[in-house]
ZADREN-158094 format. One line per 8 residues: their letters; for each residue x, y, z of C-alpha. Coordinates in pm, 1 decimal, always signed. Each point is the difference from the previous one (the first is absolute). Last residue first. Layout:
A	X Y Z; ...
***
This chain:
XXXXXXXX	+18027.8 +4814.4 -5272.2; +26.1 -348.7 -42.0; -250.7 -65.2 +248.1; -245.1 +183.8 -153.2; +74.3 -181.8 -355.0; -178.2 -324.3 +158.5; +190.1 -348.1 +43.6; +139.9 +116.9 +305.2
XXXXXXXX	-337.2 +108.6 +162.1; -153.1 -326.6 -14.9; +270.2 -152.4 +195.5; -34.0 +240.2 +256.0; -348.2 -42.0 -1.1; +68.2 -338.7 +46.5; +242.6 +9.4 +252.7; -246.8 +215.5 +215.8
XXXXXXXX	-281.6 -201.7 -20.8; +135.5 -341.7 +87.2; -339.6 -143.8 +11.4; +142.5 -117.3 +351.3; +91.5 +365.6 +65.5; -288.8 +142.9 -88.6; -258.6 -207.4 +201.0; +167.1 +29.3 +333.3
XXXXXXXX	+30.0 +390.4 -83.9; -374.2 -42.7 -39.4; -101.5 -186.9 +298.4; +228.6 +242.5 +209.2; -156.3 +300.0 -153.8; -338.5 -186.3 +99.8; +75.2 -67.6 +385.9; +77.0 +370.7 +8.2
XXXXXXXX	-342.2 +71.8 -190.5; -165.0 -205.5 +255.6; +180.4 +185.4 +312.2; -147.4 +277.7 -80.8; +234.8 +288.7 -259.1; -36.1 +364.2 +57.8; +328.5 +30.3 -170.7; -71.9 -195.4 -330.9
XXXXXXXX	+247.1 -322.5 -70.1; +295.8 +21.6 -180.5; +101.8 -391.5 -126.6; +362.2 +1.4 -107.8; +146.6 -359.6 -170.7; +348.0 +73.1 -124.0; +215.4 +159.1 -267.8; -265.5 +258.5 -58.2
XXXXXXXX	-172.9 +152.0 -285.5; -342.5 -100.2 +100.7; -104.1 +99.3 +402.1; -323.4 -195.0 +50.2; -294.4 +158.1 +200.7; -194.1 -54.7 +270.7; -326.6 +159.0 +143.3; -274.6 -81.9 -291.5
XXXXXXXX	-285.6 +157.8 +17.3; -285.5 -258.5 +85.4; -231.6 -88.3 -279.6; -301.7 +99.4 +205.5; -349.4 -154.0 +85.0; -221.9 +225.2 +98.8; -128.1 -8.2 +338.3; -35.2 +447.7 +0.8
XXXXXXXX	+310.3 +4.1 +227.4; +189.8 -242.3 -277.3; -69.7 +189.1 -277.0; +150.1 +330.5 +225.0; +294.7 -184.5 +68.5; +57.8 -120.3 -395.5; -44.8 +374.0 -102.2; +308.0 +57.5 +255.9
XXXXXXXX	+166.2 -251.3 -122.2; -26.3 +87.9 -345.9; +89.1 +359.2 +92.5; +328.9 -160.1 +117.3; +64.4 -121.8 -308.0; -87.5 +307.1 -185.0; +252.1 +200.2 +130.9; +280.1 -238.9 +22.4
XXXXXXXX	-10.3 -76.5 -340.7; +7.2 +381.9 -72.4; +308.9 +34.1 +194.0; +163.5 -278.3 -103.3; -32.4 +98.1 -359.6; -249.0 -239.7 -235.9; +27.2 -372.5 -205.1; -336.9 -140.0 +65.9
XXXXXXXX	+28.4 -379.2 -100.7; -310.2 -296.2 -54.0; -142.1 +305.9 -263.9; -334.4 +75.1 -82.8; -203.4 -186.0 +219.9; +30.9 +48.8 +334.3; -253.3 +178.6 +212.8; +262.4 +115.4 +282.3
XXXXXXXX	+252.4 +127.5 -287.0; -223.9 +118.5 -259.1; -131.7 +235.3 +235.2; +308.0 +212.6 -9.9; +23.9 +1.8 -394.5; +209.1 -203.6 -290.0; +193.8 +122.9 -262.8; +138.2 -279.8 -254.9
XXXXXXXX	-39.8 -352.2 -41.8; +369.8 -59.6 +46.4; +81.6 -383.1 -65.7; +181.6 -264.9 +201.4; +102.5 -323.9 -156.0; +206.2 -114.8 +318.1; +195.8 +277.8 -56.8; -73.5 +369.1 -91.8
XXXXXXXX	+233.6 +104.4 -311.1; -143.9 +384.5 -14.5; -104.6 +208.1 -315.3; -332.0 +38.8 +96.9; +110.8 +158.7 +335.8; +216.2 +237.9 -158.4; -245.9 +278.0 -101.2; -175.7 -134.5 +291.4
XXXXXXXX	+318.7 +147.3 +238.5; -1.0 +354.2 -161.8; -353.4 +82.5 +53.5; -31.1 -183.3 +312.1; +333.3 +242.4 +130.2; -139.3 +285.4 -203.2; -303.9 +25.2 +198.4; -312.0 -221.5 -70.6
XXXXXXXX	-296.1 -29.2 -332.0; +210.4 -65.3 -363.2; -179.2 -300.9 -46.0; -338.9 -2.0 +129.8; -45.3 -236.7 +294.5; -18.3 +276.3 +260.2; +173.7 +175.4 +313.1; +255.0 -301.9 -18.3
XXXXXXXX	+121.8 -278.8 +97.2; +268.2 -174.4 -222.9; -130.6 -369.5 -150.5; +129.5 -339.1 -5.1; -131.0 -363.4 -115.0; +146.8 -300.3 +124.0; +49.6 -259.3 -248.5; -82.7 -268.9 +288.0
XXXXXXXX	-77.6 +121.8 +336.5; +158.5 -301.0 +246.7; -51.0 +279.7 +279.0; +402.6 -44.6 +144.6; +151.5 -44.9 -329.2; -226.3 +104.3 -269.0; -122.2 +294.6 +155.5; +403.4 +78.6 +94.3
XXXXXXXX	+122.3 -11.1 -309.2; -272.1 +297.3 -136.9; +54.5 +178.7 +323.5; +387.6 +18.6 -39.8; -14.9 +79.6 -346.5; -255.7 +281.0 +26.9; +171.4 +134.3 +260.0; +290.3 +18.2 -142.5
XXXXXXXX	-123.8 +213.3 -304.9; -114.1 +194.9 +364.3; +300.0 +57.9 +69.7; +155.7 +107.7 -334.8; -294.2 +298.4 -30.7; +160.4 +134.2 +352.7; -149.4 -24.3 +327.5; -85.1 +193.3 +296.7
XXXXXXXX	-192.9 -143.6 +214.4; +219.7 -315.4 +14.8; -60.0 -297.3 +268.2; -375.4 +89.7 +56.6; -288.9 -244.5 -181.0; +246.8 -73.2 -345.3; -171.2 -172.1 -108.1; -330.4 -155.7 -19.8
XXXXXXXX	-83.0 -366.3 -81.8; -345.6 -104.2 -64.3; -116.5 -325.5 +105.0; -329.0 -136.6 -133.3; -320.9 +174.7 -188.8; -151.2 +48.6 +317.5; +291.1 +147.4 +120.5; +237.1 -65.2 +297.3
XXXXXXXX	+325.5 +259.7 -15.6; +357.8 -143.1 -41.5; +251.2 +256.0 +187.0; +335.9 +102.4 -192.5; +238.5 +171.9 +171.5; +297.4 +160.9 -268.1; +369.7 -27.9 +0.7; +180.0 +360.9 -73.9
XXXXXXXX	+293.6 +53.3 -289.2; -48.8 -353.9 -213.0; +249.0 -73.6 -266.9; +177.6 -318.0 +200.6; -249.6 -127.9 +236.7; +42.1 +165.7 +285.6; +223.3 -37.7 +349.3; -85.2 -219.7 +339.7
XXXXXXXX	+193.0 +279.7 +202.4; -122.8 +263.0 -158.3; -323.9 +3.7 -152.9; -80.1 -232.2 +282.0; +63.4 +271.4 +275.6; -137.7 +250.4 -268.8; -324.1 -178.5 -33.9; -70.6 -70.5 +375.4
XXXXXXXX	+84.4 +351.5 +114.3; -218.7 +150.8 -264.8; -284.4 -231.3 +105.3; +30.1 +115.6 +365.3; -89.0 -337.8 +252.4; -232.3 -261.2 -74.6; +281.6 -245.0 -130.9; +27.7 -333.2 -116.8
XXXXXXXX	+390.4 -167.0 -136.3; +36.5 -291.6 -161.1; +249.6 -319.5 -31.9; +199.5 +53.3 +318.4; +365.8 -47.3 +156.2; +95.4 +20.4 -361.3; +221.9 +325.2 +50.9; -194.8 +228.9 -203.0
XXXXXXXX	-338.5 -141.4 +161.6; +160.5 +75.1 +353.9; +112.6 +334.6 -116.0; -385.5 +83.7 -135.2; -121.5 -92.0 +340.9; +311.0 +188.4 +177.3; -118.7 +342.4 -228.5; -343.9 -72.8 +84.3
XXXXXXXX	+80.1 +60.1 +357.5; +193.6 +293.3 -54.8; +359.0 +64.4 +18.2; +32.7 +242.7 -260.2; -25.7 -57.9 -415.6; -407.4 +6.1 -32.7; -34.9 +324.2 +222.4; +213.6 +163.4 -274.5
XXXXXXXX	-257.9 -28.7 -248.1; -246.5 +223.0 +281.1; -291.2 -160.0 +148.1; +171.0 +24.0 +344.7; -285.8 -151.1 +241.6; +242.1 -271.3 +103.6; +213.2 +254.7 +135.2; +361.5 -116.5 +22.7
XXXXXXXX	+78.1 -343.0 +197.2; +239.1 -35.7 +274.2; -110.6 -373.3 +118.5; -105.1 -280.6 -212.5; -130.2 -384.9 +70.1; +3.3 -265.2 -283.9; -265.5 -172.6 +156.3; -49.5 -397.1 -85.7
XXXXXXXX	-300.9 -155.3 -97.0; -159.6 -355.5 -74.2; +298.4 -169.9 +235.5; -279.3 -106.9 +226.5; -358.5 -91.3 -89.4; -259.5 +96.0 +275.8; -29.8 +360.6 -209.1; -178.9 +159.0 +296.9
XXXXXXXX	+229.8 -0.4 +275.4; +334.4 -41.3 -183.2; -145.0 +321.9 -208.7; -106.8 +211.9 +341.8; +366.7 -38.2 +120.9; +207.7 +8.0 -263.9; -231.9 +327.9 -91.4; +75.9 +163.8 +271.5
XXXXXXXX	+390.4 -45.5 +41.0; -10.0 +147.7 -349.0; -188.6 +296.5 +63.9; +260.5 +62.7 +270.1; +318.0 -94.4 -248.5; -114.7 +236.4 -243.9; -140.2 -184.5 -313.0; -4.6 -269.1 -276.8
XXXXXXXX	-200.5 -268.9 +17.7; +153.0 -348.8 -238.8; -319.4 -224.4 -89.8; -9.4 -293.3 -147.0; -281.2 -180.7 -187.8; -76.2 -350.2 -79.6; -280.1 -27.7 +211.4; -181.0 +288.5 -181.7
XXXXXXXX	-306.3 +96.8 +131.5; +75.9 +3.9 +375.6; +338.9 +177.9 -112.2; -209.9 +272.8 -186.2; -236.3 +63.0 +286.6; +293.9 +10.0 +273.9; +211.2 +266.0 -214.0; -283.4 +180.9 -25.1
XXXXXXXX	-62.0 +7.3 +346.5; +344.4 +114.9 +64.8; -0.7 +254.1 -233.1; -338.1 +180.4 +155.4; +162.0 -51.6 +305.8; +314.8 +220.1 -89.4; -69.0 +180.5 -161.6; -352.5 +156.5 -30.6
XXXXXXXX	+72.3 +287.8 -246.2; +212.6 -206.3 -181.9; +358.1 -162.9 -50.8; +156.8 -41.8 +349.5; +50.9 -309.5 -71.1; +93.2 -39.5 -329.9; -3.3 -379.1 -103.9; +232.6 -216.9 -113.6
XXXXXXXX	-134.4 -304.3 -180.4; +135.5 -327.9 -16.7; -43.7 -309.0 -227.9; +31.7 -293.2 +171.6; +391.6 -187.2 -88.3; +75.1 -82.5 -350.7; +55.0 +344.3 -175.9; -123.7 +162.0 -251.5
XXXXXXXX	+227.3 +324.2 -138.7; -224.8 +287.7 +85.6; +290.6 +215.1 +126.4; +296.6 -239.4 -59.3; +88.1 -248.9 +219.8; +401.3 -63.0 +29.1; -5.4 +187.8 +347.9; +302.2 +227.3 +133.6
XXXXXXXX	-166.9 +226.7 +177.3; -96.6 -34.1 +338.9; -357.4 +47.5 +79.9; -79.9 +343.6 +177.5; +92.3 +26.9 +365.7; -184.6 -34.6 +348.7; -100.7 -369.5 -71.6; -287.5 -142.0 +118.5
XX	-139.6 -371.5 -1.0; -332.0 -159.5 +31.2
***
């Protein structure tokens, strides 16, 4: 395993989810979660045991580093399968503030060593805020779009269901969450193979004219819409719509409502599966759309097996080539015009 005690140089011809020849490589956050750095590492070790094809680049201070070059050579038995990208002087990675995104944080050298081709995707546990505005800003947005979303697939009954935004923008405007729609509708078909994806707005109720003025003023728009990949709006949808399934295969809400309800899914989930039920299982990563590059958030609290399955699915983006085709997608829309 090698270190370096600097960020990647710049310089590189790869672009920020370009594909590449050589393994694909992740960076990962190190510090990012409430059990960084072990939790991390273990992660790390799941997801390369799964995937032989995987690389992984750690980023962290140079003592956490020194640790995990140690414990990773001794469990990973196959060399060259990580390097540490080790960091001193970092601000607060607790900061959830915008701001916190553009300092010298660890997430902030992750999303600099995507920006600079030294890796293909980025995973973090660490502040959500911190994640989105570091990639917000150094990756940059589709053109049109003010704030990127996180989009998390939930497991249904009735088949994948993807929610967004689950906690990148709790306070957003009717335009937003138009590009919400879009965003989710492309990505269904792209990443969950969802064909004419069907969308609806959560609500308080199915009835039209039921929400605030933001749901009010976004479904009066909704049916109006170019979605791709033959996506249609179905119309108001409601909280339990989104665990059963059914309705809609996208749930187009505000970050801070998504992020609500998501994580009283996974508490309902824990309590199923203390009474030996069998849960769904919450989902604990999410994909950031509206990106120049591959972004995987994961939840806070994360174990190392929801770690290990960020890094699965930021593998699984970027060689679906996610990001470019959203982007793509996006161009040929009148929101990116605007």
């Amino acid at each position: 395993m090698t270190r370096s005690h600097r960020p990647p140089p710049a310089g590189t011809t790869s672009a920020p989810g370009a594909p590449e020849t050589e393994a694909l490589r992740i960076a990962v956050d190190l510090l990012g979660g409430d059990g960084a750095p072990a939790v991390v590492v273990e992660g790390v070790l799941r997801a390369c045991a799964a995937d032989p094809e995987l690389r992984l680049l750690l980023v962290g201070p140079t003592t956490a580093a020194d640790e995990v070059a140690a414990g990773f050579d001794a469990a990973s038995r196959v060399p060259g399968r990580a390097e540490t990208l080790a960091v001193d002087a970092l601000a607060a990675t607790s900061d959830l503030s915008i701001m916190a995104g553009r300092r010298y944080t660890t997430v902030r050298v992750a999303v600099e060593a995507l920006a600079e081709g030294s890796a293909q995707a980025v995973v973090s546990a660490g502040a959500s805020g911190a994640a989105v505005a570091a990639a917000a800003h150094r990756l940059g947005r589709f053109p049109g779009l003010r704030r990127p979303g996180l989009a998390a697939t939930v497991p249904s009954s009735c088949g994948p269901v993807v929610l967004l935004d689950v906690g990148a923008v709790t306070d957003p405007t009717d335009l937003d969450l138009l590009w919400y729609a879009v965003l989710g509708a492309a990505y269904a078909n792209i990443v969950e193979g969802i064909r004419n994806p069907r969308v609806g707005l959560l609500s308080i109720g199915t009835e039209s004219g039921k929400g605030d003025r933001l749901r009010r003023s976004v479904a009066s728009a909704l049916p109006d819409l170019p979605l791709p990949a033959g996506g249609r709006y179905v119309g108001l949808v409601e909280g339990h719509d989104v665990p059963a399934g059914g309705p809609a295969d996208v749930v187009v809400t505000d970050g801070f409502t998504g992020n609500v309800l998501l994580k009283g899914m996974e508490g309902a989930y824990a309590l199923a599966a203390a009474g030996e039920l069998v849960p769904q299982g919450a989902p604990r990563a999410a994909a950031l759309l509206g990106v120049r590059g591959t972004v995987v958030v994961c939840h806070g609290a994360a174990a190392a097996s929801d770690v290990a399955a960020g890094i699965e699915l930021a593998a699984r983006l970027y060689r679906l080539q996610m990001s470019a085709t959203l982007s793509a997608v996006a161009s040929e829309l009148f929101l990116g015009a605007r």
